[in-house]
Residue, then its C-alpha position, 0 to 999 in steps of 0.5 A: x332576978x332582972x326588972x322587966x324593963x318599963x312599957x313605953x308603948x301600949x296599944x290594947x283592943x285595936x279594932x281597924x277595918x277598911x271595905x271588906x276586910x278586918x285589918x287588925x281584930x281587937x289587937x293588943x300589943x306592947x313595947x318595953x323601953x330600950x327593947x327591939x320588939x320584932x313583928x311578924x307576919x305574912x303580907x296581908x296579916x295586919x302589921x303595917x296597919x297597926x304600925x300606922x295606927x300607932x303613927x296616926x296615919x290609920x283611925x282605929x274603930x275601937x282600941x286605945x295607944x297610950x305612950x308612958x303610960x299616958x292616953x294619946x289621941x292620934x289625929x296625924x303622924x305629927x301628934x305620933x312625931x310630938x310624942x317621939x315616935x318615928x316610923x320608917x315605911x316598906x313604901x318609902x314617904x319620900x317627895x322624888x323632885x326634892x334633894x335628900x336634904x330637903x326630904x330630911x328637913x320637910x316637917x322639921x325645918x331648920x330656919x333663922x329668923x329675923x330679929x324683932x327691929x328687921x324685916x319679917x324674913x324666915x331663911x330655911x337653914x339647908x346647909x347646917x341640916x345637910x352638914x347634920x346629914x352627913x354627920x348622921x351618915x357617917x356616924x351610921x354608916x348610911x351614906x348618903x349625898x345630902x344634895x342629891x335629887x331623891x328621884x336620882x336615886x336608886x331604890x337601894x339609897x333612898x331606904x338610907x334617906x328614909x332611916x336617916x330621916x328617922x333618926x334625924x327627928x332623934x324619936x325614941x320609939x322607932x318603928x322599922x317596916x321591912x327596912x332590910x328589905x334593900x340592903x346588902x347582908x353587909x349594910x343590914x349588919x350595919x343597921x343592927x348594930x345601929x339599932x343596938x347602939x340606939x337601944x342601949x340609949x334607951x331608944x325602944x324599936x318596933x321591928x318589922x320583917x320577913x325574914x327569920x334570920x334577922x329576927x333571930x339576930x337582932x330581937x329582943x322578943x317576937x309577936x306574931x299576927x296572922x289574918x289581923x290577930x295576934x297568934x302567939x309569941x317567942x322568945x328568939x333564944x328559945x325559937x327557930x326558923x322553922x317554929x315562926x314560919x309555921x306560926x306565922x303562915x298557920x302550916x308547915x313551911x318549907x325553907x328549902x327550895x326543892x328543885x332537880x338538876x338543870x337540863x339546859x338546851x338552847x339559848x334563849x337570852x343573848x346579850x352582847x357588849x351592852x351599854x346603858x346610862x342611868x338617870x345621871x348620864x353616867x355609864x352604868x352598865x359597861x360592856x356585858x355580855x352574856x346568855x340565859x339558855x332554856x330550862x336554866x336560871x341564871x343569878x345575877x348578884x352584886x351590891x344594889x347600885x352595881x348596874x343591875x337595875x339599868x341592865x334589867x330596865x334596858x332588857x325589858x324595853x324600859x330604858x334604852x341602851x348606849x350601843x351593844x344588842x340583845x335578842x330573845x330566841x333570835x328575835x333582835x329587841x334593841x331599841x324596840x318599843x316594850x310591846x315588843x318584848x312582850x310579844x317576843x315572849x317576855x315575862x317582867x317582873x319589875x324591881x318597882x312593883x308600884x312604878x313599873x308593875x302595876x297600875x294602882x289605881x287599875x283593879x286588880x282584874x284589869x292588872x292581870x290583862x295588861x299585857x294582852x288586852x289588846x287582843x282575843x279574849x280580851x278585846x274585840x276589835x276597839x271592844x274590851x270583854x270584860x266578861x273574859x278580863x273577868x273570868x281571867x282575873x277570877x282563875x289568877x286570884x285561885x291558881x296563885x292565891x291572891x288574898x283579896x276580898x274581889x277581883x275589882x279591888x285596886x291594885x293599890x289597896x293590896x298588901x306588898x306580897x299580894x301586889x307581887x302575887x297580881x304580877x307573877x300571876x299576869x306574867x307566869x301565866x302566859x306562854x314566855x320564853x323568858x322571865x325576868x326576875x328582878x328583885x321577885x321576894x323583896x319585902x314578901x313574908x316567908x310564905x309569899x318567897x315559897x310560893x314565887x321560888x316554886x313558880x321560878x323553878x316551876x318556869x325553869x322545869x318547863x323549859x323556860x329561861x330564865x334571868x333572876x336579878x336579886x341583892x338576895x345572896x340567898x336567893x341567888x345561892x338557892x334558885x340559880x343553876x349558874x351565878x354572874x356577878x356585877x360589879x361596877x357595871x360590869x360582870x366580874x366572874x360567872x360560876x356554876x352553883x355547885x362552885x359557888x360558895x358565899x365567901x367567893x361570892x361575897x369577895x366578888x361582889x365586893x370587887x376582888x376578884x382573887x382572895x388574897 
């Protein structure tokens, strides 16, 4: 008989609650030393809100946290980074203007000091913490140029800065949210593997994700929470996708997507021998060419970095192209401002929800009226009719179940699936041609990629085009009727789904073109 491993961590009776809502309900949970603790849950269940409890971000109503067996008062995250706890956040905690070596270094500095008989200097040591970086990096396989300027980084390598940040303060309790969320499915098995190599010396981590698989893989025990509470437990060896979707949702979920064959007609996306240059100034989309016809979807694969990004920015009137053009049902948007788009018939649903989908500090009501504002209903004339932005805001919250307490909470009060619900309904409610879908499911629970897969289809069915841009080769393998993938900024290959398998995708997005 095997000794249960010790308890590290113990939070019991966690009471949190903000304006109108009850984020965690008397919530016990606990950690063994050397275990990957997986916790589940849809957007909203109160999860990210008991991981910065434990962190010290959140003060609790009532409830204690002790750390090997010893009561801890939790003012900051530095009391929670004194007694080795680490947390890697959904929303990355990253200063833009800084390099990665300074972000890696903010709160743990490396400095020289001068002896007692000198001057009073303190000298920040940047090179030895960006040589540790590297050797982090490499050690990990989370590759990342410790000069770089974060800002000038795609969302991809900035979540590689967040988890070597982690293990750069060596914590030994880690708490992971979502951090698969914008990885390849290569570079997630890289992360398990790390996060194995880290139990086994006897690192203890909290694992936070929506999807099933990982779950499966990688813990070591599963807790489930539901509207604030803990709703059950599992044991991976014992359990199943379908048996934690319905814990986790309180239904039956289905995993499948349900969708019949495409009846493409005309084409509605046009693209033609598009360049676009990134942040650097460097060409990151070279050439493209390709169309999006009605009543079909068309999937984009590659690796995050491969140009995706910069194509799906310059298709929606957010980054301008180097030369090539583009139209929307005929309609020439090159160059064009992105109220143009908007009015040509585009729905965006952006890859940065927060950046470019949402205004945070807007309600949610006037979120849901940004792309019409300016006119009948909800304007007349100079004059916003708040009555009608309302009445819109109160509909879009039922028809597409967004979980808030009121229509006039900020946008940036809600969980990450609730903030993508706000977008969808915005965009999916209005008459479009095309729907741009980039990235739609990152980070959502299990119920939340259900819902919006059944609006894409939904959208398809209708007669709308549409593009979806997705790291997800699941995504991409259950929603596309046909299958581009980029590379290097280019499209390498475009294949019909019925064609399509995962290995060929796989070696496509790798850059091999012919298996050897």
């Amino acid at each position: 008989m095997t000794d249960t491993p010790a308890i590290i961590l113990e939070a019991k009776g966690i009471t949190k609650k903000f304006p109108g809502v009850l984020a965690n309900d008397n919530v016990d949970f606990d950690l063994h030393k050397g275990e990957i603790h997986a916790l589940l849950g849809e957007n909203g269940a109160g999860k990210s809100t008991l991981m910065n409890v434990l962190y010290g971000l959140y003060k609790p109503e009532s409830g204690t946290v002790t750390v090997d067996g010893n009561p801890m008062t939790l003012n900051s995250s530095r009391d929670a980074i004194k007694h080795g706890i680490g947390m890697v956040h959904q929303h990355f905690m990253l200063i833009p203007v800084f390099t990665v070596t300074e972000n890696i270094m903010l709160g743990a500095e490396t400095d020289h000091r001068a002896a007692p008989n000198e001057m009073p200097l303190v000298r920040l040591d940047r090179a030895e913490v960006a040589q540790k970086v590297r050797d982090l990096s490499h050690q990990y396989g989370l590759e990342v140029d410790p000069e770089a300027v974060v800002g000038d980084l795609p969302v991809g390598v900035q979540q590689r800065v967040e988890i070597v940040k982690a293990l750069y303060r060596k914590a030994n309790i880690l708490i992971l949210d979502e951090p698969t969320a914008v990885l390849t499915p290569q570079e997630a098995d890289d992360l398990f593997r790390i996060m194995h190599e880290l139990t086994a010396k006897g690192v203890s981590i909290v694992f936070i994700t929506h999807k099933l698989k990982e779950v499966l893989k990688v813990a070591d025990r599963i807790t489930v929470m539901r509207a604030g509470q803990v709703v059950g437990s599992a044991n991976p060896k014992e359990s199943n996708e379908q048996k934690l979707a319905s814990m986790m949702v309180g239904r039956e979920v289905i995993l499948t997507v349900q969708k019949k064959p495409a009846e493409p007609k005309e084409d509605v996306l046009v693209v033609n021998d598009l360049r676009v240059k990134d942040v650097r100034g460097l060409e990151a989309v070279r050439g493209v060419s390709f169309t999006v016809r009605a009543g079909e979807v068309l999937g984009l694969a590659g690796v995050q970095g491969n140009g995706q990004t910069e194509l799906a920015e310059a298709l929606s009137g957010l980054r301008a192209s180097e030369s090539g053009h583009f139209s929307i049902s005929g309609n020439d948007l090159t160059g064009k401002p992105p109220r143009q788009f908007t009015k040509a018939g585009l729905a965006n649903i952006p890859e940065d929800r927060q950046r470019h989908g949402l205004v945070l500090g807007y309600t949610i009501a006037d979120n849901m009226a940004l792309c019409d504002y300016y006119h009948m209903p909800f304007s007349n004339g100079i004059v916003i009719q708040q009555k009608q932005v309302d009445s819109n805001a109160r509909k879009l919250i039922e028809d597409y179940d967004v979980r808030t307490p009121s229509p006039y909470i900020a946008a940036g009060k809600l969980s990450g699936g609730n903030q993508q619900k706000v977008i969808v309904a915005r965009e999916l409610s209005r008459p479009v041609k095309l729907v741009l879908a980039s990235q739609p499911t990152r980070g959502l629970d299990v119920g939340s990629i259900e819902y919006i897969h059944k609006q894409i289809i939904a959208m398809r069915d209708r007669g709308v085009a549409v593009l979806l841009v997705s790291a997800e080769l699941d995504e991409i393998l259950s929603l596309s009727d046909r299958i581009a993938v980029m590379y290097r900024g280019e499209i390498v290959a475009t294949v019909d789904r019925k064609d399509a398998s995962r290995e060929q995708l796989g070696l496509l997005m790798a850059g091999v073109h012919e298996p050897a």
